[in-house]
N, C-alpha and C positions, 0 to 999 in steps of 0.2 A: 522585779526590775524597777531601776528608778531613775529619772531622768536626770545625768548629774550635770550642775552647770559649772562645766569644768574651768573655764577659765577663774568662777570664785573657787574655786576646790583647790587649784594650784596656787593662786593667789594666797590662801590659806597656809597651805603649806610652806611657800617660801618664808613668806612673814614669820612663821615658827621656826622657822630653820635659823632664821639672823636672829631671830630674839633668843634664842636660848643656843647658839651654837659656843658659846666659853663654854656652858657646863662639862663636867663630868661624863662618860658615857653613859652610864648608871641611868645617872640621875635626868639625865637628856634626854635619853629612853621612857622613861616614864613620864615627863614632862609631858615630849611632844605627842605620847598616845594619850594621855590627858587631854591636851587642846584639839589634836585630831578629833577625838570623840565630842566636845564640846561645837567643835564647827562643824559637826555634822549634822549634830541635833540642830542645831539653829539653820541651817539650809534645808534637813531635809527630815526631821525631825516630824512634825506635821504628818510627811506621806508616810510614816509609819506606822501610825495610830491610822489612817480613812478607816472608817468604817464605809462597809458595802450592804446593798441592798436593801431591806427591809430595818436595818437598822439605822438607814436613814432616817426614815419616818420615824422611825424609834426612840433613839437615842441621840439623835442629832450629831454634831460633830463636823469634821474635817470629812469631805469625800472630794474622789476625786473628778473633777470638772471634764475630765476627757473621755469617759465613758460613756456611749449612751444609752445602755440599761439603768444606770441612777438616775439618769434624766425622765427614762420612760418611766418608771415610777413616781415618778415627784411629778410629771403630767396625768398620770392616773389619780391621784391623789387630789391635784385641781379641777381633774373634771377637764382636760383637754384632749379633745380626739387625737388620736397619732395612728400610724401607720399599724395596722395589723401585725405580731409578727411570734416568732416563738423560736426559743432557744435550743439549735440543736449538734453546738457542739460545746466546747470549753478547752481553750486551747494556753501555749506559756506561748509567752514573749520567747523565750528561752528556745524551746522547740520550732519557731516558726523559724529566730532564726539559721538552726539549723540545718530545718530540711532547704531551707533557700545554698546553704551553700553545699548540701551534701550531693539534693538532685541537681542540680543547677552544672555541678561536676560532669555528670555521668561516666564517673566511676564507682563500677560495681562494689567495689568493693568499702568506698568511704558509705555508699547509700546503704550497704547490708550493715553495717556500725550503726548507722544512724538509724534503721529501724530495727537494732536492737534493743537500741535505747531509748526510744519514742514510739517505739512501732502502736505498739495499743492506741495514746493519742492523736497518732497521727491517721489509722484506720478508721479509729472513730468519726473523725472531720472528713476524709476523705468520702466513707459512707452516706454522710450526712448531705455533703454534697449532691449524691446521688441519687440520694431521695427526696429530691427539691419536687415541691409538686409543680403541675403547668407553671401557674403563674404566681411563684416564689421568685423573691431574688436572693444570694448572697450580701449580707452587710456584716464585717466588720465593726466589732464594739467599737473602735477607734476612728476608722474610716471608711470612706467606700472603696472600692476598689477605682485605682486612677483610669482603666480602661474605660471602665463604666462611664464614670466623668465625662470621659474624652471626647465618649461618641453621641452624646448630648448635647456639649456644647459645640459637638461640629453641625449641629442642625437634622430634624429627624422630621419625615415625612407626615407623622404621625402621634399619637400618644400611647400606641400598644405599647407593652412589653418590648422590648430590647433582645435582639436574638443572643448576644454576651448578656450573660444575668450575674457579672460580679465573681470569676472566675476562670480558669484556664483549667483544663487537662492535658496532659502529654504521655508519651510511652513511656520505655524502661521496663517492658513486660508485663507492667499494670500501671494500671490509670495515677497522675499524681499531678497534683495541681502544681500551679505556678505562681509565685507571690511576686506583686509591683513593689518597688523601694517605699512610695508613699505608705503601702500599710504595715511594712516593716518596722518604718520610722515610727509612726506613732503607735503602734505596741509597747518597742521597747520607751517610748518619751513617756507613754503613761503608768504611771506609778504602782502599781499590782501586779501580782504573780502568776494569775491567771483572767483569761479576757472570754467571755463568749462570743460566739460566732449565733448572728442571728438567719433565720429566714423570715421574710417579710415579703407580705403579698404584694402585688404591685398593684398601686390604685391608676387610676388613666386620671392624670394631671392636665388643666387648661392647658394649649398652648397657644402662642402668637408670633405672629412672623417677625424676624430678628436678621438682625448681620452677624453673621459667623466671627467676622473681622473683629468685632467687638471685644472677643472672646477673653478671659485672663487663662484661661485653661491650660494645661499640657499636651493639648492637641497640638498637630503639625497647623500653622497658619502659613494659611496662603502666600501673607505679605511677607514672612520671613522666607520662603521658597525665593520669591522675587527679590527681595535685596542680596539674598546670600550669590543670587547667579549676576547681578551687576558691579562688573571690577570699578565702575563710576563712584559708586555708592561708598563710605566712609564705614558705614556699619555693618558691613559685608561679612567679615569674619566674624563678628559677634551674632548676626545672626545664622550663619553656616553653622557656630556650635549650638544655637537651638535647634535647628532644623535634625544635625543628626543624633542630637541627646533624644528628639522627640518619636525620631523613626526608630529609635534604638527600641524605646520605649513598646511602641504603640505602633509601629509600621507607617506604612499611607493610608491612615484611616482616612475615608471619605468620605463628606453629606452625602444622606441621603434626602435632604429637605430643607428647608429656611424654618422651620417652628422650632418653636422652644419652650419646657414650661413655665407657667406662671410661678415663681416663688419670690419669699421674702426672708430676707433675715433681719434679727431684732439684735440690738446691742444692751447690752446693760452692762453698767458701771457704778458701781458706789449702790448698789439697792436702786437704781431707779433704768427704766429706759428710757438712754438717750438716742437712740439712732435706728431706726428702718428704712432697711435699703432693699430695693429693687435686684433680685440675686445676680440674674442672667443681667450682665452688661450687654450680649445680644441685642436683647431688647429695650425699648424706651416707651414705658411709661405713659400712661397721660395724656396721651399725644392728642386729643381729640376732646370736648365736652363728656363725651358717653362714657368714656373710658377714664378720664380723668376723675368721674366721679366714684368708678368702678376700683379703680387704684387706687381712691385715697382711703374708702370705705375698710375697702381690705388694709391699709398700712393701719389703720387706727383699730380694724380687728384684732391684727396679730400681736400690735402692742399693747391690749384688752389683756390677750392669755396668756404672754410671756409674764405681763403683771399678776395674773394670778397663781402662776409659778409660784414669783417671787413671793407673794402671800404665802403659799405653804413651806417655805424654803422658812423664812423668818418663825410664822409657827411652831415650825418642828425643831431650830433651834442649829439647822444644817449651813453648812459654811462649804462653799464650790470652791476647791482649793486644786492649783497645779505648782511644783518645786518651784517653776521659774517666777511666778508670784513673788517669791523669795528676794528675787536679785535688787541688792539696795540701790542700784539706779533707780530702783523703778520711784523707788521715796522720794526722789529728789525732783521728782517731774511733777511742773505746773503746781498744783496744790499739795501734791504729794497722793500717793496711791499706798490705800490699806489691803497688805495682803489676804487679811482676814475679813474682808470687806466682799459684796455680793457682786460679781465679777463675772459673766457666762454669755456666751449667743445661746441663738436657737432661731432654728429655721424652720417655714412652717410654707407647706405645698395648697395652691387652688386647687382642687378637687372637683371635676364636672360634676353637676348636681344639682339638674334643673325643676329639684319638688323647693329650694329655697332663692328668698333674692340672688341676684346677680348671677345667678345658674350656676354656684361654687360653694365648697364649704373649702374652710381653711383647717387643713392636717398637719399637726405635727411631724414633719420629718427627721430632725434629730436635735439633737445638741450640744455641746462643747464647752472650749475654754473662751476667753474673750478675747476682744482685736486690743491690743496693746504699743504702744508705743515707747518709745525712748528707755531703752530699746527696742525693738521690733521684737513683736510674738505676737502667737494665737492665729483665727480665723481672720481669712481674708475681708478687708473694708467693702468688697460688691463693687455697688453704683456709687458709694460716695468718693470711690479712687483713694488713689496713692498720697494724697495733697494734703486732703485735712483729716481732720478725728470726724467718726458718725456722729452727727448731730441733726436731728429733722428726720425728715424724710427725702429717700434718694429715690425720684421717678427713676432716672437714667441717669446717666454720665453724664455732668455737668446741671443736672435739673434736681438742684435740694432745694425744701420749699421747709417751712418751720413748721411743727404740731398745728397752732393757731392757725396758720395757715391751708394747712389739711383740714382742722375741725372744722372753717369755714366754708372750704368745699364742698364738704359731707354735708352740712347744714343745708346748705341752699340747693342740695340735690336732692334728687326720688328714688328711691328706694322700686326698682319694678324688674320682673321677668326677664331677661336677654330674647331680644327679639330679631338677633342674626345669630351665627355659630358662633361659636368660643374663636373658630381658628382664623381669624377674621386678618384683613391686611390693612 
C-alpha cells in the first residue's frame, strides 16, 4: 500500500492530458503512459525500493519513517533502552481494511467472503491477541490504538496497566476485534505491504498531576460538552460535531484520576535536533526549582539518544523517508526542505527507577515521521502548540526556554535521589 498524494497525482495527470491532448490516439496513448510512469517514480518512486529490517543496518537506503520496528532497530543498534516487546502477528494494510468493513457489516454473509479470503491472517492476529500475557499491551507498527490514547490522556489514577490494552473484541459467534480509523489510516498512509503487530510489556511510567483540559487528544473534553450545550456561545455547533465524532468514537470515557505520564518527544530536522517537548500538554513542566531541574535534565537526556540514533542512522548510510516528503511545497518553505535529508521524532517515556538519579530512566516508546509544516504533516508539535516550529525546549504550553538555557539549568543543578513520590502535586 502507498500513501498517494492525490491532489499531485491528479495535478499530474491533468497537466498530461492538456499537453499532449492534439496527438493521435496511438500516440497519446503511449505518450501519457510514459509521463504517468515517470511522475510516479518521481513521487513515489523512493517507497518502492525501502528496504526493511535488518537491511537497514545493512545496506542502508530509503526506509520508511512510519514504522516502528525500523525505529526499534536503529535504537538497538545505539544502545537505547525501549520498551520490551515481540512480534506476534503480521498483518496487510489490505486485510485490515477489510475486515473493518466486512465485520463492521454484520452481514454474514460479506464476513464468511471475507474470511475466506483472509481467514488464515486474520486467525492468526486474532490468536495473537489472545494470548497476550498479563502485562502485554497491543501496539500497532503504525500507531496505537486511539482508545488507548484516549484513556490516558483523560487522566488515570494510577501508573498500572490499562484495563483496555490496545484492542476491542465483539461477537458474531466468535471473538473479532475492532479497528479505530486512526490505525487504519496510518496502515494504509504507510508505505509497505505488510505491517507487524507487536506486544509489548507495559513498564509503570512517572506520572504527575495534570488538567485533563489541556488535553489535544480524541477524547470527549469537558469544555466542548459545555459550549456545544450553550445556545449563547458562537462555537456551539463546532463543538457539538466534536463532542459526537468523539462519543461516536470512544463513548463517555471518563477520569478516573488527574496523573499523567512523564514523556517527551524530540524533533529532528535536517540531521540535527531541534525541538524537545513536554508530550502531555496536561501537564507543565518545571514548575518548581526541584522539578525544573528534573525536567531539564531529562529534555537534554533524550535529546543525548535521539542523537545517537541519528549517529547510527548516518553510519549505516539509512535515510527515514515518507511519499509526502515528496510534496514540492515542501522546497519552497523557509530554506527549503531536503526530502532525502534526516527528518523523524521519537518519543521516549520516564520509567520509575529509584536504583538511578532522579528515580527515572528514560525508554524509548516509539517513533515516526516528523512534525512538518507548509503544509501540514507528521506528528503532533506537544507542548510547543500550534503557533510555532519546535525549537528549544517545551516545559508546557507557552513555557519554551532554548538548549543554552536548559544546559544552564542542569549546570547549576544536583544531580540526587527523589526524596518525595514521583506522583507528586
Amino acid at each position: 500500500m502507498f500513501s498517494l498524494p492525490q491532489t499531485l497525482v491528479n495535478r499530474s495527470i491533468r497537466a498530461l492530458r492538456d499537453r499532449l491532448g492534439n496527438l493521435p490516439e496511438a500516440e497519446f496513448r503511449t505518450e501519457f503512459e510514459r509521463g504517468m510512469e515517470a511522475g510516479w517514480q518521481d513521487l513515489m518512486g523512493k517507497a518502492e525500493r525501502y528496504v526493511q529490517g535488518q537491511h537497514i543496518l545493512e545496506k542502508g537506503g530509503h526506509f520508511s519513517s512510519a514504522s516502528c520496528g525500523n525505529w526499534f532497530l536503529i535504537a538497538d543498534a545505539a544502545g537505547v533502552e525501549r520498551i520490551p516487546g515481540r512480534v506476534v502477528a503480521v498483518i496487510s494494510p489490505v486485510m485490515m481494511l477489510a475486515a473493518d468493513a466486512a465485520l463492521g457489516s454484520g452481514d454474514d454473509v460479506k464476513i464468511e467472503d471475507f474470511l475466506k479470503n483472509y481467514g488464515d491472517q486474520f486467525n492468526a492476529f486474532v490468536n495473537a491477541i489472545q494470548g497476550l500475557g498479563e502485562n502485554e499491551m497491543i501496539r500497532y507498527d503504525t500507531a496505537a490504538d486511539g482508545r488507548l490514547k484516549a484513556e490516558i490522556a483523560l487522566g488515570r489514577s494510577d501508573g498500572t496497566i490499562p484495563e483496555f490494552r490496545g484492542y476491542r473484541l465483539a461477537g458474531h459467534g466468535f471473538k473479532l476485534p475492532e479497528f479505530d480509523e486512526r490505525i487504519l489510516r496510518t496502515l494504509l498512509e504507510n508505505p509497505e505491504d505488510s505491517s507487524p503487530v507487536w506486544a509489548r510489556e507495559w513498564l509503570t511510567p512517572r506520572m504527575r498531576t495534570g488538567d485533563r483540559s489541556n488535553a489535544f487528544s480524541y477524547s470527549l473534553n469537558v469544555a466542548d460538552v459545555a459550549r456545544a450545550s450553550d445556545p449563547l456561545n458562537g462555537d456551539a455547533a463546532e463543538a457539538a460535531i466534536r463532542v459526537e465524532e468523539s462519543r461516536a468514537e470512544f463513548g463517555d470515557l471518563a477520569s478516573n484520576g488527574n496523573l499523567f505520564p512523564c514523556e517527551w518527544r524530540v524533533f529532528v530536522k535536517g540531521g540535527e535536533v531541534v525541538g524537545v517537548g513536554n508530550y502531555y500538554t496536561q501537564v507543565s513542566r518545571a514548575r518548581d526549582s526541584r522539578d525544573e531541574i528534573d525536567a531539564a535534565a531529562a529534555a537534554l537526556e533524550v535529546k543525548a539518544l535521539a542523537e545517537s540514533m541519528i549517529e547510527v542512522i548516518r553510519e549505516r548510510g539509512a535515510i527515514p523517508h515518507h511519499p509526502q516528503y515528496e510534496n514540492p511545497a515542501r522546497r519552497n518553505f523557509g530554506k527549503g526542505f531536503d526530502p532525502d535529508g534526516l527528518h523523524f521524532s521519537v518519543d521516549f517515556m520516564e520509567v520509575e527507577d529509584l536504583r538511578v538519579p532522579f528515580g527515572r530512566r528514560l525508554v524509548l516508546v516509539d517513533a515516526g515521521v516528523a512534525h512538518l509544516r507548509a503544509p501540514a504533516f507528521g506528528v503532533h508539535p506537544v507542548s510547543f502548540g500550534a503557533e510555532r516550529d519546535p525549537e528549544g525546549v517545551a516545559f508546557g504550553l507557552g513555557d519554551v526556554r532554548s538548549f543554552e538555557v536548559v544546559e544552564e539549568i542542569v549546570s547549576r543543578g544536583v544531580f540526587s535521589q527523589p526524596d518525595t513520590p514521583s506522583m507528586e502535586t
